[in-house]
mmCIF file as Biopython writes it, N, C-alpha, C and O atoms, coordinates in Angstrom:
data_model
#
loop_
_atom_site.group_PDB
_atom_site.id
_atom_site.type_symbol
_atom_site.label_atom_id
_atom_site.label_alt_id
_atom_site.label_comp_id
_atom_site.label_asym_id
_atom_site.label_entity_id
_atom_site.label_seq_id
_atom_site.pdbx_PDB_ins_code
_atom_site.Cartn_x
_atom_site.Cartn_y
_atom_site.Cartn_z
_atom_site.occupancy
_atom_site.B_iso_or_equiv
_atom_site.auth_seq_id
_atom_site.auth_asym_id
_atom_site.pdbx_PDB_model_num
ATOM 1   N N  . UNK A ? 1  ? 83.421  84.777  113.172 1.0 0.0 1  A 1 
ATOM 2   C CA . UNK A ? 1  ? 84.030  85.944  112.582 1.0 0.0 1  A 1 
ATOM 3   C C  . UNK A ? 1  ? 84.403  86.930  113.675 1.0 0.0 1  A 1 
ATOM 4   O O  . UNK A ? 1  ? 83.676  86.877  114.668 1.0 0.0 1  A 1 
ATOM 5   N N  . UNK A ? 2  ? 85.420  87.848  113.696 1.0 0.0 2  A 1 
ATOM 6   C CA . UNK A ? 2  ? 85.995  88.583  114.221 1.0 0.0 2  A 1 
ATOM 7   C C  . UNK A ? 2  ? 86.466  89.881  113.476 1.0 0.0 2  A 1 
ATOM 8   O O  . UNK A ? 2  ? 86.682  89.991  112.269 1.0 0.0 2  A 1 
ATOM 9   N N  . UNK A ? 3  ? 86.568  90.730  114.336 1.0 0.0 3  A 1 
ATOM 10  C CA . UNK A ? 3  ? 86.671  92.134  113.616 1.0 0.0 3  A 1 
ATOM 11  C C  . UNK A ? 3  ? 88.645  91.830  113.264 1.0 0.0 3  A 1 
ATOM 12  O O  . UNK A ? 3  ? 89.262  91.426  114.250 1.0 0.0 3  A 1 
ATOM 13  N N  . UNK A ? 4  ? 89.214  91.967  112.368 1.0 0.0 4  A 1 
ATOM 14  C CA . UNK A ? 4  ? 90.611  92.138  112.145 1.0 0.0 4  A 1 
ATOM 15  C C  . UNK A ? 4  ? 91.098  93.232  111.431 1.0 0.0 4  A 1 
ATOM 16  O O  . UNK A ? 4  ? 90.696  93.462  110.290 1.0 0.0 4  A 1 
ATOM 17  N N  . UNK A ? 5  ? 91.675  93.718  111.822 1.0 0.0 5  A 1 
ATOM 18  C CA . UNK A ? 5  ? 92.800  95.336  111.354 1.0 0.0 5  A 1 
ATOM 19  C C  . UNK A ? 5  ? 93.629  94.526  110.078 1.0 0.0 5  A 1 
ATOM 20  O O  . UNK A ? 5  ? 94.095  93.389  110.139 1.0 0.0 5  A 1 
ATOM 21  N N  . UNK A ? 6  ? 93.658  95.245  109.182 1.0 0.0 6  A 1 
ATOM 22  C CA . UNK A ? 6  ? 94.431  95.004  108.277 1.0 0.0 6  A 1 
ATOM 23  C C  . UNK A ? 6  ? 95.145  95.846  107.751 1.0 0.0 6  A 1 
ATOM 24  O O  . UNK A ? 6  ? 94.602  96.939  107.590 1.0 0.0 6  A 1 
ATOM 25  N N  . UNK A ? 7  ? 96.586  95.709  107.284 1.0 0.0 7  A 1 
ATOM 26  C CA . UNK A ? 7  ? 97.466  96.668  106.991 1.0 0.0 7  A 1 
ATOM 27  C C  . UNK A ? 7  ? 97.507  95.919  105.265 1.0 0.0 7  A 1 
ATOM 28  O O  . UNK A ? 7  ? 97.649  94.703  105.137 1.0 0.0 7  A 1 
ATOM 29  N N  . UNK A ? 8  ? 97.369  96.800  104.121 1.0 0.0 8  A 1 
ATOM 30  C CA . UNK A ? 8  ? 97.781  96.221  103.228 1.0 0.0 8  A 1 
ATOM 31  C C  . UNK A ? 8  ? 98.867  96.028  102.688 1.0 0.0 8  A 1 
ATOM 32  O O  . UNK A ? 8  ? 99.499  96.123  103.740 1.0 0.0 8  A 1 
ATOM 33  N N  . UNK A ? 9  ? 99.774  95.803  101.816 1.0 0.0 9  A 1 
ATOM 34  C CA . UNK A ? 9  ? 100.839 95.979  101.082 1.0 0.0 9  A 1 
ATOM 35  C C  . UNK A ? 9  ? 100.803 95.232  100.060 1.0 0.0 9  A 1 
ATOM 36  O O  . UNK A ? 9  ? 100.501 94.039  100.094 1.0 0.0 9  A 1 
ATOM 37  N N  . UNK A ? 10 ? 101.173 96.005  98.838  1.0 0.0 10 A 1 
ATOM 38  C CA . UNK A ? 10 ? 101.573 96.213  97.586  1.0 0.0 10 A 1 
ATOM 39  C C  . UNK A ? 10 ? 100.300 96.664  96.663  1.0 0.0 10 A 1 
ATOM 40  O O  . UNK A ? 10 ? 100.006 97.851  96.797  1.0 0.0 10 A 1 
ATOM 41  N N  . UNK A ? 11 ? 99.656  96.063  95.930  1.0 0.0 11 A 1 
ATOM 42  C CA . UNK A ? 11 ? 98.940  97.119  94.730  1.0 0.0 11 A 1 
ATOM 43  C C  . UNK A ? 11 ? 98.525  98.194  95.111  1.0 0.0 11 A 1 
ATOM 44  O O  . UNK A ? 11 ? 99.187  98.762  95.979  1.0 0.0 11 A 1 
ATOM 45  N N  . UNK A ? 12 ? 97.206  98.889  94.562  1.0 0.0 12 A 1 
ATOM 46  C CA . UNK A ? 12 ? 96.821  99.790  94.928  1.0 0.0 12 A 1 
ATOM 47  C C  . UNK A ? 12 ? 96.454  100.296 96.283  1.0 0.0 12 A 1 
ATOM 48  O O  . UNK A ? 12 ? 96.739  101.428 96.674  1.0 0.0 12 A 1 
ATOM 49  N N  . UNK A ? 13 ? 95.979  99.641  96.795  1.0 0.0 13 A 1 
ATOM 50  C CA . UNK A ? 13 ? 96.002  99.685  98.305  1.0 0.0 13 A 1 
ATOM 51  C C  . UNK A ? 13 ? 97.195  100.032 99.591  1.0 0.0 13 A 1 
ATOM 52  O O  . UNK A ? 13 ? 97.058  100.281 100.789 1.0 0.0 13 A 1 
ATOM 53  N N  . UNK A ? 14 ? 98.307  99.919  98.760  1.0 0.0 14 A 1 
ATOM 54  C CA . UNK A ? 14 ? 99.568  100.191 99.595  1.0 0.0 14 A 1 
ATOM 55  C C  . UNK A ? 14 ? 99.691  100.696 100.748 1.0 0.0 14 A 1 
ATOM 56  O O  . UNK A ? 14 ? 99.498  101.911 100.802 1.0 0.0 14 A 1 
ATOM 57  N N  . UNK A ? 15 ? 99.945  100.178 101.679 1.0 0.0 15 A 1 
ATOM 58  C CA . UNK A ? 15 ? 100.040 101.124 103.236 1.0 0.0 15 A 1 
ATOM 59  C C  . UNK A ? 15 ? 99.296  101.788 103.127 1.0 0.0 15 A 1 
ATOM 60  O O  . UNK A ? 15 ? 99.595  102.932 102.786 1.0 0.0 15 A 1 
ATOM 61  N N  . UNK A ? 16 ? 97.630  101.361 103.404 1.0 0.0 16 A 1 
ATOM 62  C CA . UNK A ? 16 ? 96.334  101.914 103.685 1.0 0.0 16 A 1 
ATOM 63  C C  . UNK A ? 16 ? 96.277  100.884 104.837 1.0 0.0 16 A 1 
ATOM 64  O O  . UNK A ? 16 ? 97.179  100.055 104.956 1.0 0.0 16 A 1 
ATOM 65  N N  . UNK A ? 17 ? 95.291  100.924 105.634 1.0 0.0 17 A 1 
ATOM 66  C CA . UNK A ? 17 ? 94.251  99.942  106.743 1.0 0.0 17 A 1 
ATOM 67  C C  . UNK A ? 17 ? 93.074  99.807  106.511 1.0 0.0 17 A 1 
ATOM 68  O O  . UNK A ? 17 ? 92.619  100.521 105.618 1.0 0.0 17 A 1 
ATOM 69  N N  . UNK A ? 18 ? 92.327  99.040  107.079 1.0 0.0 18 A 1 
ATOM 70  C CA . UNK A ? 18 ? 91.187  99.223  107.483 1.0 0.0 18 A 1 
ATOM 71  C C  . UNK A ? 18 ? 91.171  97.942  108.754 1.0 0.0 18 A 1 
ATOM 72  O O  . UNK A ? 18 ? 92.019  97.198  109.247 1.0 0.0 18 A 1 
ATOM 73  N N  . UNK A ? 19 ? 89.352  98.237  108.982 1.0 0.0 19 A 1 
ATOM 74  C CA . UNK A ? 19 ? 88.998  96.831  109.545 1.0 0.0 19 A 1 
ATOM 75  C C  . UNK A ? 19 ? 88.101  96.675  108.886 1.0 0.0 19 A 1 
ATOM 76  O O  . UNK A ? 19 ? 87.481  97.387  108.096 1.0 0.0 19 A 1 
ATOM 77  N N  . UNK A ? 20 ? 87.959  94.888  109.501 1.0 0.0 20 A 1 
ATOM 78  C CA . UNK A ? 20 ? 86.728  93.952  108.390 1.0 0.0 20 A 1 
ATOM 79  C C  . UNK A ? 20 ? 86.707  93.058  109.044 1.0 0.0 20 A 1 
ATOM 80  O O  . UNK A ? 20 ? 87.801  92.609  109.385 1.0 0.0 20 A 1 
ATOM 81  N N  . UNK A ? 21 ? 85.769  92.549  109.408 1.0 0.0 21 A 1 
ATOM 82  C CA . UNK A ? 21 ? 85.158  90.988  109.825 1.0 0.0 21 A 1 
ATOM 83  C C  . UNK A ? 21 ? 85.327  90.287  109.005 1.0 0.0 21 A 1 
ATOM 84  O O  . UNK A ? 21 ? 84.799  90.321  107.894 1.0 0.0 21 A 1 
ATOM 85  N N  . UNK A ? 22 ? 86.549  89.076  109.648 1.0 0.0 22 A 1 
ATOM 86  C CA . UNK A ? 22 ? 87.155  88.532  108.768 1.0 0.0 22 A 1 
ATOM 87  C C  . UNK A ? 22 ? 87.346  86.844  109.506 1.0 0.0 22 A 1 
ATOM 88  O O  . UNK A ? 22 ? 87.746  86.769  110.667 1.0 0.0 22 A 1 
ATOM 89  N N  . UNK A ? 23 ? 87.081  85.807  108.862 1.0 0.0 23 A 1 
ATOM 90  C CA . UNK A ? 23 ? 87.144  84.171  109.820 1.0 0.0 23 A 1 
ATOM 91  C C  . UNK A ? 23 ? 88.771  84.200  109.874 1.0 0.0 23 A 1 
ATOM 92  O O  . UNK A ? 23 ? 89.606  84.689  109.113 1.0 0.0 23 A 1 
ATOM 93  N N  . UNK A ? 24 ? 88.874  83.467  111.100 1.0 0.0 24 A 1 
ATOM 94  C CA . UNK A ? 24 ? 90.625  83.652  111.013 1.0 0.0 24 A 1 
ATOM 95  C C  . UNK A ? 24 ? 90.959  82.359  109.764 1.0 0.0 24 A 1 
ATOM 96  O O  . UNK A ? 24 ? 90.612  81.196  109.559 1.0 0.0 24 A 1 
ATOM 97  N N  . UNK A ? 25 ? 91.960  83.528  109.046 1.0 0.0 25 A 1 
ATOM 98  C CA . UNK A ? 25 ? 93.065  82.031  108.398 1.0 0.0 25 A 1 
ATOM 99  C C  . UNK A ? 25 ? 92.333  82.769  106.748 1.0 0.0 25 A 1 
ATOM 100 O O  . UNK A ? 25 ? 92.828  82.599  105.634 1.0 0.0 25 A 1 
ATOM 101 N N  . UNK A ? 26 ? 91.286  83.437  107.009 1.0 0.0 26 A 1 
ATOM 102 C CA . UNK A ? 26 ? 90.762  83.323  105.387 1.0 0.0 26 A 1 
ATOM 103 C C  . UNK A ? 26 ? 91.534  84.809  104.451 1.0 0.0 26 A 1 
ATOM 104 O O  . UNK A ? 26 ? 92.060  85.834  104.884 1.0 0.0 26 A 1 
ATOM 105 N N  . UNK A ? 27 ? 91.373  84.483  103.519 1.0 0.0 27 A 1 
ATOM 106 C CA . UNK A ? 27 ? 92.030  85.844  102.206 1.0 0.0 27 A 1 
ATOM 107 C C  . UNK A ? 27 ? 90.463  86.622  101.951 1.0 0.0 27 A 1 
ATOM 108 O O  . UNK A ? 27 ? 89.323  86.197  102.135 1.0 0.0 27 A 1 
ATOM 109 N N  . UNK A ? 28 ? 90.984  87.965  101.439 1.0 0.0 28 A 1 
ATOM 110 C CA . UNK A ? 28 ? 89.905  88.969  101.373 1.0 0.0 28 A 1 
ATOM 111 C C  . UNK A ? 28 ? 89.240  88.440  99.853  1.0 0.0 28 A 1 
ATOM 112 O O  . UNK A ? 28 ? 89.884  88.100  98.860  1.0 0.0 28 A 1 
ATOM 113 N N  . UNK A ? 29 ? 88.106  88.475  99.975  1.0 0.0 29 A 1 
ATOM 114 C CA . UNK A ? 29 ? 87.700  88.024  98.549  1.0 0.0 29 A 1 
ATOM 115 C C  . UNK A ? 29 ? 86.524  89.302  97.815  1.0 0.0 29 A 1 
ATOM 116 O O  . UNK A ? 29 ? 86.090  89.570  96.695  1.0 0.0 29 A 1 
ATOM 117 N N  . UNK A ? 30 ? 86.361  89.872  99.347  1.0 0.0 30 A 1 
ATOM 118 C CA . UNK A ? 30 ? 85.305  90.835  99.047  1.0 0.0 30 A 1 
ATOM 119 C C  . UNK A ? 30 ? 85.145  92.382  98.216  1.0 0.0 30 A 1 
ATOM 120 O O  . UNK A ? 30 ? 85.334  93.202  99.114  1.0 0.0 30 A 1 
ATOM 121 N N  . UNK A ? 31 ? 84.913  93.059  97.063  1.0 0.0 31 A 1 
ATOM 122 C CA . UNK A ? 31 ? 84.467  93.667  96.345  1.0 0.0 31 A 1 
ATOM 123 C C  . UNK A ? 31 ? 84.275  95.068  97.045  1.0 0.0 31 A 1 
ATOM 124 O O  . UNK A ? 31 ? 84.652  96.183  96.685  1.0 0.0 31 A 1 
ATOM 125 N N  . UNK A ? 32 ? 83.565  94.658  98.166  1.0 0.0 32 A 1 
ATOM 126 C CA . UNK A ? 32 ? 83.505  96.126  99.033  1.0 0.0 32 A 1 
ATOM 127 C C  . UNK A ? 32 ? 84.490  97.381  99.398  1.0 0.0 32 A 1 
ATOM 128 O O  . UNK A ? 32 ? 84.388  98.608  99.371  1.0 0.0 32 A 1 
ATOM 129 N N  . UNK A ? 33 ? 85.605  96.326  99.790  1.0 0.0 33 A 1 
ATOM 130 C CA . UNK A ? 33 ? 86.567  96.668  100.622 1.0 0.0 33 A 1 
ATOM 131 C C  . UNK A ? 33 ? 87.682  97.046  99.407  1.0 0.0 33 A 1 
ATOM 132 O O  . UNK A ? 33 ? 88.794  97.391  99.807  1.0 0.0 33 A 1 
ATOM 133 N N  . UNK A ? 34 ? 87.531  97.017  98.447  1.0 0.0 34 A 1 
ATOM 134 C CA . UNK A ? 34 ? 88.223  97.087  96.915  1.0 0.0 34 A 1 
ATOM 135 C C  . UNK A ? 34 ? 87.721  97.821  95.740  1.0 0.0 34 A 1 
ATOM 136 O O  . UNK A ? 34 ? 86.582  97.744  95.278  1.0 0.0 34 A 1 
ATOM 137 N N  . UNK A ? 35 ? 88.617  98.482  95.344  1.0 0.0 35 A 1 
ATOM 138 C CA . UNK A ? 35 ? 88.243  99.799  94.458  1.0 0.0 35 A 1 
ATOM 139 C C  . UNK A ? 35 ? 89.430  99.479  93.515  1.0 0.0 35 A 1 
ATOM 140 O O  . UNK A ? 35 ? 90.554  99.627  93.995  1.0 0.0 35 A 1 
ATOM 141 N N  . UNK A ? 36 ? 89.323  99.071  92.268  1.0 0.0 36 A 1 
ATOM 142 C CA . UNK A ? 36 ? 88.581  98.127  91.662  1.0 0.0 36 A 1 
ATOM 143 C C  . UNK A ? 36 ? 89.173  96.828  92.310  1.0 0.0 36 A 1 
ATOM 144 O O  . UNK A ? 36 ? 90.362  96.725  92.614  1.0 0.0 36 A 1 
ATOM 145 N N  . UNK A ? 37 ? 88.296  95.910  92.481  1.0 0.0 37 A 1 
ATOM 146 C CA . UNK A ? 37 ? 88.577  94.573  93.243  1.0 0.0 37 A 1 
ATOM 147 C C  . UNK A ? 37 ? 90.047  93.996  92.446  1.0 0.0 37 A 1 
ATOM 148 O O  . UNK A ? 37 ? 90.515  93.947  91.308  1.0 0.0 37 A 1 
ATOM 149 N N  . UNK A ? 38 ? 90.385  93.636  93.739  1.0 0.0 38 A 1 
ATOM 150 C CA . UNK A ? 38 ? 91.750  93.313  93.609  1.0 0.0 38 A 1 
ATOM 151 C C  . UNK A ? 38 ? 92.179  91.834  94.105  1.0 0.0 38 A 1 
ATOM 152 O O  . UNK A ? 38 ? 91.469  91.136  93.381  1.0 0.0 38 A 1 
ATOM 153 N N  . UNK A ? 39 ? 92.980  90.883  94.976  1.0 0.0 39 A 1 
ATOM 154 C CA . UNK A ? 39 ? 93.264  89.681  95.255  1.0 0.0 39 A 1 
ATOM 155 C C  . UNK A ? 39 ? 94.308  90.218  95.984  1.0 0.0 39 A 1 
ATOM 156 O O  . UNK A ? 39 ? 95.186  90.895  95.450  1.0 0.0 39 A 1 
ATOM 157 N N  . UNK A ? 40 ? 94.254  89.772  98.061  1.0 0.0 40 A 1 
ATOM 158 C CA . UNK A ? 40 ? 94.916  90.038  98.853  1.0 0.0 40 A 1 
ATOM 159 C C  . UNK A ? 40 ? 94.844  88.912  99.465  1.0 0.0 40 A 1 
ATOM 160 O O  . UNK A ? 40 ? 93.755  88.388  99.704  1.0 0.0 40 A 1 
ATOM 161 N N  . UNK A ? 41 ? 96.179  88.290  99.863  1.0 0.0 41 A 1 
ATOM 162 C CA . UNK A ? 41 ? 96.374  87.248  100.610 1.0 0.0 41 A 1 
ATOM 163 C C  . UNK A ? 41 ? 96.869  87.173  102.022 1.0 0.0 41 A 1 
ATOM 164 O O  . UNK A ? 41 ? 97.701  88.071  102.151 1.0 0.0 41 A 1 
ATOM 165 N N  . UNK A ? 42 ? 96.721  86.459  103.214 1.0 0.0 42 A 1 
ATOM 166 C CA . UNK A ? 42 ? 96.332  86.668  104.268 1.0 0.0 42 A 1 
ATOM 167 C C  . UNK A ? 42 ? 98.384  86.697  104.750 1.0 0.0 42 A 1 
ATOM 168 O O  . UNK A ? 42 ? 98.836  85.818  104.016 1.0 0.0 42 A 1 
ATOM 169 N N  . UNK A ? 43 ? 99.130  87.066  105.265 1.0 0.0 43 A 1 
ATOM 170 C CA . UNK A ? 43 ? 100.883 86.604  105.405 1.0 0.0 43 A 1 
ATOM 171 C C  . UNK A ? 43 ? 100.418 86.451  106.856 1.0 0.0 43 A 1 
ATOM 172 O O  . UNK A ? 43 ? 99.420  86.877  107.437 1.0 0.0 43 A 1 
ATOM 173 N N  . UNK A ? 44 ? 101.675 85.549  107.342 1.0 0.0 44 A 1 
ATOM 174 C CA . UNK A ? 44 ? 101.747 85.576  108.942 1.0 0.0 44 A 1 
ATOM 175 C C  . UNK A ? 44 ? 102.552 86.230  109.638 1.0 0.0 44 A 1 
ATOM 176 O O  . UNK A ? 44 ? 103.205 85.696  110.535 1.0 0.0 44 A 1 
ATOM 177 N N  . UNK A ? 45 ? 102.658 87.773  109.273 1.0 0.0 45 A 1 
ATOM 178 C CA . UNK A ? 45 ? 103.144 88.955  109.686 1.0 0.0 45 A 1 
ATOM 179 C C  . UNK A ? 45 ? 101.906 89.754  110.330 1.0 0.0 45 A 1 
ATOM 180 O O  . UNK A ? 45 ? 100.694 89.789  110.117 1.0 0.0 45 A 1 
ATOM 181 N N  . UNK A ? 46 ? 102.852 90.418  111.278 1.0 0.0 46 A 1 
ATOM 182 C CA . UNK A ? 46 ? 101.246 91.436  111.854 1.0 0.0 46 A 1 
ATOM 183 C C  . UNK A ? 46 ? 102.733 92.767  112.117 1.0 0.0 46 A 1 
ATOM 184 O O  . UNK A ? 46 ? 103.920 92.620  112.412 1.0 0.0 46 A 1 
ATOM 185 N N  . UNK A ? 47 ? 101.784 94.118  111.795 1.0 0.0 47 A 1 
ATOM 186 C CA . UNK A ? 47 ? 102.303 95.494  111.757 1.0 0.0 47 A 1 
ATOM 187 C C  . UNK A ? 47 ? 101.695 96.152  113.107 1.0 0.0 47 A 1 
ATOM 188 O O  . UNK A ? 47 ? 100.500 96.178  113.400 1.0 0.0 47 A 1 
ATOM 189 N N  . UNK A ? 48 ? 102.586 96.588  113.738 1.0 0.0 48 A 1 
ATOM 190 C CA . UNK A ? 48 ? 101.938 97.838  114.723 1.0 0.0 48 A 1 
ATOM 191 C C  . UNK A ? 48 ? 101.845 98.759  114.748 1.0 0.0 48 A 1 
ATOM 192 O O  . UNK A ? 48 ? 102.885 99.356  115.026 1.0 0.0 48 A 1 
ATOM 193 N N  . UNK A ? 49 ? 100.992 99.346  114.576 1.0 0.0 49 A 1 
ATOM 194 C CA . UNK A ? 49 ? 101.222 100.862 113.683 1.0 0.0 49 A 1 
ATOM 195 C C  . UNK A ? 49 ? 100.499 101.727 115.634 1.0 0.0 49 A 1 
ATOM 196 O O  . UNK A ? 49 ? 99.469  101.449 116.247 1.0 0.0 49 A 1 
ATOM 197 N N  . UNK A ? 50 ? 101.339 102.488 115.901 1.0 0.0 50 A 1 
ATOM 198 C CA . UNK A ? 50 ? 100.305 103.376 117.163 1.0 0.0 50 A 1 
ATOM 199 C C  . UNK A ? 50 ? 100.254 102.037 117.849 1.0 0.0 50 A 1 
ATOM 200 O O  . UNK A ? 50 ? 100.975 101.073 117.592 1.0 0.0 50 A 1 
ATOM 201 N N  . UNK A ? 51 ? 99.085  102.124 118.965 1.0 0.0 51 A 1 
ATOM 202 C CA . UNK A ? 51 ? 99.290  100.437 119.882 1.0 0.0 51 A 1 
ATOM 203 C C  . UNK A ? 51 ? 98.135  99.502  118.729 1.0 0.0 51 A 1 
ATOM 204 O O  . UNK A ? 51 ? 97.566  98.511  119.187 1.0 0.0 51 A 1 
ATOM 205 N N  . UNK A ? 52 ? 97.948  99.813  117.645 1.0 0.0 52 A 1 
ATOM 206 C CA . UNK A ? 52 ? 97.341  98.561  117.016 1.0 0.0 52 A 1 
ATOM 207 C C  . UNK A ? 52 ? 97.946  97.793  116.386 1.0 0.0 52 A 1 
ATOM 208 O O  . UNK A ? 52 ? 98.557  98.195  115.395 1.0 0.0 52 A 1 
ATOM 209 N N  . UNK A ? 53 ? 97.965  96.827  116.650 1.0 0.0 53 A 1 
ATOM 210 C CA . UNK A ? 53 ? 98.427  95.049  115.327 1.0 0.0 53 A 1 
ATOM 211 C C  . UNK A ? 53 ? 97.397  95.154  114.402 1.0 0.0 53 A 1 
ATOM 212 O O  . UNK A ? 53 ? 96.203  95.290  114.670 1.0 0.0 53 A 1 
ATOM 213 N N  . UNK A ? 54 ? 98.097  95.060  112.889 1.0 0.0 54 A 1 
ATOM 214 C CA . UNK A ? 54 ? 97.606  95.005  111.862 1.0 0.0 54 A 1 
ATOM 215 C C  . UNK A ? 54 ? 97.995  92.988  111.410 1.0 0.0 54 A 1 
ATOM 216 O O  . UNK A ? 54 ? 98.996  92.286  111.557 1.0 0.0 54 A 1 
ATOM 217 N N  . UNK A ? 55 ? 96.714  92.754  110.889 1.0 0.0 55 A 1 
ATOM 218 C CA . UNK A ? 55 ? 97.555  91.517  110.031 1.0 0.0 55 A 1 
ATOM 219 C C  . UNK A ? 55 ? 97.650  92.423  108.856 1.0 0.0 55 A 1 
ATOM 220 O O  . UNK A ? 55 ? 96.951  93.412  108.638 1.0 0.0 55 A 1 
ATOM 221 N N  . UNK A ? 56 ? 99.006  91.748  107.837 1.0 0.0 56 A 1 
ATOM 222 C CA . UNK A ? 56 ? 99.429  92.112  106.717 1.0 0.0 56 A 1 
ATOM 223 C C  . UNK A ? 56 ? 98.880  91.404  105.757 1.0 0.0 56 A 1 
ATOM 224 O O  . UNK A ? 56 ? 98.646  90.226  106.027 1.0 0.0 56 A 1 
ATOM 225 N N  . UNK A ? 57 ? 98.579  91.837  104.589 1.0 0.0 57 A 1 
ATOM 226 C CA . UNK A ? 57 ? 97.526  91.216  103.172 1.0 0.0 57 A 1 
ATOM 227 C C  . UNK A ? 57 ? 98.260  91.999  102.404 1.0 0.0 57 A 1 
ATOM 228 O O  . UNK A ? 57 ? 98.260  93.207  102.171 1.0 0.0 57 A 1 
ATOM 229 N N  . UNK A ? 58 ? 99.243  90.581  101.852 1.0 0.0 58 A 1 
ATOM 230 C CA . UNK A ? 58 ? 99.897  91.149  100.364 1.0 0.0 58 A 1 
ATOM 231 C C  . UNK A ? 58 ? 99.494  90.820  99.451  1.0 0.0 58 A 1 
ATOM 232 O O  . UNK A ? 58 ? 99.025  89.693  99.295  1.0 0.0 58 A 1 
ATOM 233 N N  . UNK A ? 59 ? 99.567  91.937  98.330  1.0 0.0 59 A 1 
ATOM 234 C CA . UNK A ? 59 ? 98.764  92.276  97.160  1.0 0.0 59 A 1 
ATOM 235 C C  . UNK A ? 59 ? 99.404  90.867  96.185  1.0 0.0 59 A 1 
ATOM 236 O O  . UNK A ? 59 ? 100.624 90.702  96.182  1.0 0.0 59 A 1 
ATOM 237 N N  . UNK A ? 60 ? 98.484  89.880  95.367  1.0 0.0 60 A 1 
ATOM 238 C CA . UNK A ? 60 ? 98.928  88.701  95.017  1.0 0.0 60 A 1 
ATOM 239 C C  . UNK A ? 60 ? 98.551  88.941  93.095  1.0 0.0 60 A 1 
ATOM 240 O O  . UNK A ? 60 ? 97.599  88.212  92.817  1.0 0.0 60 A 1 
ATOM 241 N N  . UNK A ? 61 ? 98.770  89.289  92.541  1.0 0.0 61 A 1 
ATOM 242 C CA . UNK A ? 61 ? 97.843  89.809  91.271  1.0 0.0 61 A 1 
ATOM 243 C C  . UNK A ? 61 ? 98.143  88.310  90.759  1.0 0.0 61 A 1 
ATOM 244 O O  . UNK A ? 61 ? 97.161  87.989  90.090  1.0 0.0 61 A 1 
ATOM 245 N N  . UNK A ? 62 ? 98.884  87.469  90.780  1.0 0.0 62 A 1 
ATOM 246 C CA . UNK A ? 62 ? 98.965  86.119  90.367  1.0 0.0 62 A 1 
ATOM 247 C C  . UNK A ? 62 ? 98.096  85.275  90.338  1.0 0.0 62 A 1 
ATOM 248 O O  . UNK A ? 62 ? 97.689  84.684  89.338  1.0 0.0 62 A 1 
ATOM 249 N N  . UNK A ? 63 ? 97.636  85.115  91.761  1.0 0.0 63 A 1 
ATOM 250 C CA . UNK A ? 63 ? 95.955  84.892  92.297  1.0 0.0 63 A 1 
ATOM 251 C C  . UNK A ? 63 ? 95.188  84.231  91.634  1.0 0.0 63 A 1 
ATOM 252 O O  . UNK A ? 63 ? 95.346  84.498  90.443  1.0 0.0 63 A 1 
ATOM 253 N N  . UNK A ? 64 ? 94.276  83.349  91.836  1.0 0.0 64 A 1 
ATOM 254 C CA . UNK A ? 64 ? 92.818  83.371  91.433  1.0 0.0 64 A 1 
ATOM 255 C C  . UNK A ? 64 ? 91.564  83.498  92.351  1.0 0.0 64 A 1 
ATOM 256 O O  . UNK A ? 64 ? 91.638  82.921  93.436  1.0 0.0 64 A 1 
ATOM 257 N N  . UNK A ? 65 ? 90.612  84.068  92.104  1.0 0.0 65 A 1 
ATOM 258 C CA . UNK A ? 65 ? 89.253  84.627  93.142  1.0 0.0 65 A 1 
ATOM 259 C C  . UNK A ? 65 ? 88.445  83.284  93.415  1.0 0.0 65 A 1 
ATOM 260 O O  . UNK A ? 65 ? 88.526  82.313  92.663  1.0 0.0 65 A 1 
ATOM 261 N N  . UNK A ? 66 ? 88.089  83.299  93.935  1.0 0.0 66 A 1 
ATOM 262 C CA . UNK A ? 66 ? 87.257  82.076  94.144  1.0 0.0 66 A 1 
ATOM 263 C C  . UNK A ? 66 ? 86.006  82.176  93.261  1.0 0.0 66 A 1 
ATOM 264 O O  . UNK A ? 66 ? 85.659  83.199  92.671  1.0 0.0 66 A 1 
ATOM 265 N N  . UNK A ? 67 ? 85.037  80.376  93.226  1.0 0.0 67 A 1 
ATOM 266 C CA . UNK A ? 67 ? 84.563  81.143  92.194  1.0 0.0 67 A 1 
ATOM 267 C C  . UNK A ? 67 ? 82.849  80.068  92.744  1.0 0.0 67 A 1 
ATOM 268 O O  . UNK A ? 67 ? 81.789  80.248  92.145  1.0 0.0 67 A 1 
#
């Protein structure tokens, strides 16, 4: 695991960030990081916002959570 910047886009979360220790390649599944938990999928876009690279996690409401 590795610390990764994330830029979100689309639901509620919209062009917010954070970071999160995250395995490369995986989707956010976690509850924490989500108010009310939502389904974000990992794109192979990265944002630079200031000198940081964001990976991008678009909002998927189609989705299913793992289970």
């Amino acid at each position: 695991m590795g610390m990764t910047n994330i830029y979100f886009e689309g639901g509620a979360r919209n062009g917010t960030t954070a970071t999160w220790n995250l395995e490369p390649g995986v989707d956010i599944y976690d509850d924490n990081i989500f108010r009310p938990p939502e389904l974000y999928r990992r794109t192979t876009r990265t944002k630079v916002i200031g000198r940081v690279e964001y990976t991008v996690f678009r909002y998927d409401p189609s989705g299913t959570r793992p289970t």
